[in-house]
Steps between C-alpha positions, in 0.01 A plus 500: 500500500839503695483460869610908528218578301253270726614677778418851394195362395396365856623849607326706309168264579569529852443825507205516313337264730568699806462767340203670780279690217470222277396237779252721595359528149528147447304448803220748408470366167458163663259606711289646193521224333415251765217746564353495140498131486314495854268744438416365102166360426425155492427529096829775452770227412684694252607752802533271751766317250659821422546603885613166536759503215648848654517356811744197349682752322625669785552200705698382168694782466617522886605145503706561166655795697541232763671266285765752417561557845550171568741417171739790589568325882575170256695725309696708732602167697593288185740836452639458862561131434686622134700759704649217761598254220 
């Protein structure tokens, strides 16, 4: 992917992270989650794993988000460096 591309990219994740809505669904499914696993019975492993495995998944997908971010500034700077040669 070309370093325009990476930037748009970064963009268009940086507004889905601070994106208000979706944080606060994020959160609230976090919060279910983390509930389910507390609240599971000693025996119940199969939905404690599940709860736990949603829980990664949106901690996984927000860092990926994250990462995007974070390779558009590397992006968008390697372009100001090409633009003063």
């Amino acid at each position: 992917m070309d370093k325009r591309n990476r930037v748009q990219r970064g963009k268009d994740a940086e507004r889905v992270v601070m994106d208000p809505v979706l944080l606060e669904a994020f959160a609230a499914l976090e919060q279910q989650y983390t509930d389910e696993w507390k609240s599971s019975k000693v025996d119940d492993m199969v939905n404690r794993e599940q709860a736990y495995a949603r829980v990664t998944a949106l901690t996984d997908l927000m860092r990926q988000l994250q990462s995007y971010v974070d390779d558009a500034k590397i992006a968008n700077k390697q372009l100001e460096r090409d633009q003063k040669l």
